[in-house]
C-alpha positions in Angstrom: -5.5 -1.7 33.0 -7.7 -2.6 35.6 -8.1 -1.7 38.9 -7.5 -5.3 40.5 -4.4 -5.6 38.4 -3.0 -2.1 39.7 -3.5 -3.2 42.9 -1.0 -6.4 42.4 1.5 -4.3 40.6 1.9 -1.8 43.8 1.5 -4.8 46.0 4.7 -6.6 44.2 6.3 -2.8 44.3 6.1 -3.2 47.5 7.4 -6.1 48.4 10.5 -5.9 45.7 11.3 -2.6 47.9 10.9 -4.0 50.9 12.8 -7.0 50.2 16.4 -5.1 49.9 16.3 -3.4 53.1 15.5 -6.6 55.0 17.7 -8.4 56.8 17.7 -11.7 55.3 20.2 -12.9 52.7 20.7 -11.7 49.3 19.9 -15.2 47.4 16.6 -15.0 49.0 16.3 -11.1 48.2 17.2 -11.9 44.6 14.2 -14.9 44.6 11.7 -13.0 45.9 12.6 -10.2 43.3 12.6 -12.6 40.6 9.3 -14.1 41.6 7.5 -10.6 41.6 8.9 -9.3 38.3 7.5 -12.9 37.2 4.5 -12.0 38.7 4.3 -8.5 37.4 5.1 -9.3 33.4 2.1 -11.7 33.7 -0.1 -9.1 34.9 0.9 -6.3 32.2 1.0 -9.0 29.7 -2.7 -10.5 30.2 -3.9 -7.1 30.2 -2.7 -6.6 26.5 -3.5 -10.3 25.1 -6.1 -10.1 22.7 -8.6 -13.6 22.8 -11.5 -14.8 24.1 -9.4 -17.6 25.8 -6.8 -15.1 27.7 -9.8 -12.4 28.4 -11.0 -15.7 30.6 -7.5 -16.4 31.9 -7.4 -12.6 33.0 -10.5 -12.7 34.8 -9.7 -15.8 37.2 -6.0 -14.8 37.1 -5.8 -13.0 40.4 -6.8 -15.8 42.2 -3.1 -16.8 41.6 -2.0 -13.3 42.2 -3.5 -13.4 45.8 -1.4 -17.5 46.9 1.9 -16.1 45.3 1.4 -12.7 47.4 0.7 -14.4 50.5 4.3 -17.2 49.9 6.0 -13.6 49.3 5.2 -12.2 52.6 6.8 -15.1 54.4 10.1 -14.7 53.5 10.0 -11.2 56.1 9.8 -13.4 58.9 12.8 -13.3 60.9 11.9 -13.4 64.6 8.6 -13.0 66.3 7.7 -10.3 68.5 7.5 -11.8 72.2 5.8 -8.5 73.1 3.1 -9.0 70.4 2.6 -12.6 70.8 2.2 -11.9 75.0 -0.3 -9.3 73.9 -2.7 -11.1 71.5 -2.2 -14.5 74.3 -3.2 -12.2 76.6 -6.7 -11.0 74.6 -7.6 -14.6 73.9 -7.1 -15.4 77.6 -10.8 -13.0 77.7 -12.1 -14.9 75.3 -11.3 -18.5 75.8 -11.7 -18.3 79.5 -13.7 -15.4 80.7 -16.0 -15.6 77.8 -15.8 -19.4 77.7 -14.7 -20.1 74.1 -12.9 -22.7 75.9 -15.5 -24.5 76.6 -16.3 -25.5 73.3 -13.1 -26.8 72.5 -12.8 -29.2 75.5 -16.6 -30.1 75.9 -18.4 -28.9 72.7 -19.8 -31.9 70.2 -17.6 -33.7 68.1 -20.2 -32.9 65.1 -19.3 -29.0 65.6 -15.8 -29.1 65.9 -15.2 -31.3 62.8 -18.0 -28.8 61.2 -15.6 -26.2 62.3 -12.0 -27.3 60.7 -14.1 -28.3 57.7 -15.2 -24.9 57.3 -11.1 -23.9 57.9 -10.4 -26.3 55.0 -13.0 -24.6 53.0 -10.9 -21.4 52.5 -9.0 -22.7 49.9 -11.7 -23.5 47.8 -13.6 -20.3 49.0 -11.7 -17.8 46.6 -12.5 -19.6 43.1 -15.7 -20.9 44.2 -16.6 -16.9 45.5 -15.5 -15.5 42.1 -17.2 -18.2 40.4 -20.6 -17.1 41.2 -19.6 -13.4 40.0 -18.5 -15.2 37.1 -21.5 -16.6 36.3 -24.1 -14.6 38.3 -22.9 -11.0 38.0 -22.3 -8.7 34.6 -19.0 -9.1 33.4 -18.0 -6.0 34.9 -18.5 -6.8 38.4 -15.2 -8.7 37.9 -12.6 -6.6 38.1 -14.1 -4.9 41.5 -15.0 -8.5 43.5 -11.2 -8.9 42.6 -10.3 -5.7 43.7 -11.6 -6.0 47.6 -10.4 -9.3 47.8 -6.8 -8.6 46.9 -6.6 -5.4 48.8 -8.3 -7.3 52.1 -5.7 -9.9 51.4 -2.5 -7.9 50.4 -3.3 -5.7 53.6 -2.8 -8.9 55.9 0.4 -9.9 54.3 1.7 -6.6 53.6 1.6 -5.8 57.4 3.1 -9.2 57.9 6.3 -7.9 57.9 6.0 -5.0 61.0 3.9 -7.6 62.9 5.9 -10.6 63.2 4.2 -13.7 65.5 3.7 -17.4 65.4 -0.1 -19.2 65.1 -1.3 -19.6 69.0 -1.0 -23.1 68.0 2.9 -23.1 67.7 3.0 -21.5 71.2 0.4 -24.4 72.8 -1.8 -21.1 74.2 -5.0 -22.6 74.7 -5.1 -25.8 72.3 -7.3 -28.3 74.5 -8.4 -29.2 71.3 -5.4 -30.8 70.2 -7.0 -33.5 72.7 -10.2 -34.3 70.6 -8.4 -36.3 67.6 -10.6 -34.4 65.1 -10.4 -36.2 61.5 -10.1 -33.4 59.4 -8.3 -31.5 61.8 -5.4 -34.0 61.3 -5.7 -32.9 57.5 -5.8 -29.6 58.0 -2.4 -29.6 59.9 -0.8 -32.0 57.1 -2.0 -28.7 54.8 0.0 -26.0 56.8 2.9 -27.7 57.7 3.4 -28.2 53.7 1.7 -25.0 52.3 2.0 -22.3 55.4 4.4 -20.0 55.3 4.3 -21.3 59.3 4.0 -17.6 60.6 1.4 -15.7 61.5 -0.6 -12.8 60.2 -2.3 -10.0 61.9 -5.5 -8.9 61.0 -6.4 -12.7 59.5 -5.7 -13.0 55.7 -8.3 -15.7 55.8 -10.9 -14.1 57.8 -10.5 -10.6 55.6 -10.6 -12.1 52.5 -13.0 -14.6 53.2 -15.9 -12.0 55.0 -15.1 -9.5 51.7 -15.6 -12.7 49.6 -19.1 -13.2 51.0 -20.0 -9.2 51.0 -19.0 -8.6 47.1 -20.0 -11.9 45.9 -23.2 -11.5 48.4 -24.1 -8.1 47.2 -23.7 -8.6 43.0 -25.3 -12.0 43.5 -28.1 -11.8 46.5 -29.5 -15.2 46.9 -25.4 -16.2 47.6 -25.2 -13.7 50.0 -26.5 -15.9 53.2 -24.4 -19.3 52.4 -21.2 -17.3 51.4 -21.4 -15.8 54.9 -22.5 -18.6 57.1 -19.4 -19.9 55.3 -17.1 -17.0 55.8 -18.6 -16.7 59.5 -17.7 -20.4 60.4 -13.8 -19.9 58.6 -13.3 -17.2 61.2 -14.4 -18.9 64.2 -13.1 -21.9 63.5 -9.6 -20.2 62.8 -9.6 -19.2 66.3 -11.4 -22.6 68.2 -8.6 -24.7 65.9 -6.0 -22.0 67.6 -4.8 -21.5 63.6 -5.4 -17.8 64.4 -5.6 -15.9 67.5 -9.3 -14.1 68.2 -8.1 -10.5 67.6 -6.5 -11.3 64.3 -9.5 -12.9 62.6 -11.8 -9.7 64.4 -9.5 -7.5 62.8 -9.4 -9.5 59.3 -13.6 -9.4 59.5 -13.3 -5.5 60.5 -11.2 -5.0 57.4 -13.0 -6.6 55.2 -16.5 -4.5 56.0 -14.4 -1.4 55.9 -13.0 -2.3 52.0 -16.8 -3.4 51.2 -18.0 -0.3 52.3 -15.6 1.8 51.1 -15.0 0.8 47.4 -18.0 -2.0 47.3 
């Protein structure tokens, strides 16, 4: 078994333990069980198929793992944490007014800001595209360890999801003057959360961790990646915080994470 796929299997653990001592109601318990055994057979069951065809379908399979682990943490949501939401309000008051991050959003160039919720839509795309340049640049068994920071920087954010409960500084109006600009893609990028979202929030940043450890494994097996993948990952974290999708100490904390995983297993 590989490492990556042991990871998922004491992710799911986790959450199918988890699940039955929260208070939320039993159909939803027995769902989210259901979904992670799903989840689990998958993973035990591509690591025994035989095939050059499933041997592929294991290699980009955790890329799934990753979307169903994050719509798994959202059922925990129960009630946010006005204590941790004043808090986190209360750091982003620094940066949006005494640092002037504010600024941008009122008074910054059109040009920038739609650069900057183009580079938020781009983390969907980010994981496959990230793995496809291991895929295709790096030995084939780089694989198994690109996937293996990215899940854990992922499956950190949403596994902490449930003992850090808040709502996106957006949902609480705390310093969206950009609402005001009528950015194009912006308007596309909230059709996207209010469908997909799990319309919570989580602290550090999923998509600032696992896009910075995306850049810094992908960057490292494949150098001449290494400076687009993080201007990329660089712009997803700041424009999670100027499109108030995020608040600043989450997506500090998801970039801190993901340097720590690099380093540590990388």
């Amino acid at each position: 078994m590989r490492s990556s796929e042991f990871v998922v299997l004491v992710y799911l653990a986790y959450i199918v333990g988890l699940v039955w001592l929260w208070p939320i109601s039993v159909r939803r318990r027995v769902s989210v069980t259901a979904v992670a055994l799903a989840d689990a057979a998958a993973v035990l069951w591509l690591s025994t198929a035989r095939g050059e065809v499933w041997r592929v379908a294991r290699d980009w399979m955790p890329g799934l793992h990753l979307v169903i682990g994050y719509w798994l943490s959202g059922v925990f949501f129960v009630a946010p944490s006005a204590a941790l939401e004043a808090r986190l309000a209360g750091l982003d008051d620094i940066v949006f007014t005494r640092l002037g991050l504010g600024r941008l959003a009122t008074a910054g160039p059109r040009w920038l800001l739609e650069y900057l919720e183009l580079s938020y839509l781009a983390v969907y795309p980010f994981v496959p595209l990230g793995f496809a340049v291991v895929f295709w640049g790096a030995p084939p068994g780089a694989r198994d360890g690109f996937w293996t920071q990215v899940l854990l920087a992922g499956f950190i954010c949403y596994g902490l999801h449930p003992w850090l409960q808040c709502r996106p500084p957006l949902s609480l109006g705390v310093h969206t003057a950009i609402t005001t600009r009528r950015l194009t893609v912006r308007r596309l990028n909230l059709a996207i959360l209010g469908r997909a979202s799990v319309q919570a929030n989580t602290v550090p940043s999923g998509h600032a961790a696992t896009s910075a450890v995306i850049a810094l494994s992908a960057g490292a097996l494949v150098p001449g990646a290494m400076l687009p993948l993080s201007i990329v990952a660089a712009s997803i974290a700041v424009a999670s915080v100027v499109g108030r999708y995020h608040y600043a100490f989450d997506s500090v904390a998801g970039v801190l994470l993901a340097v720590v995983i690099w380093m540590t297993i990388g």
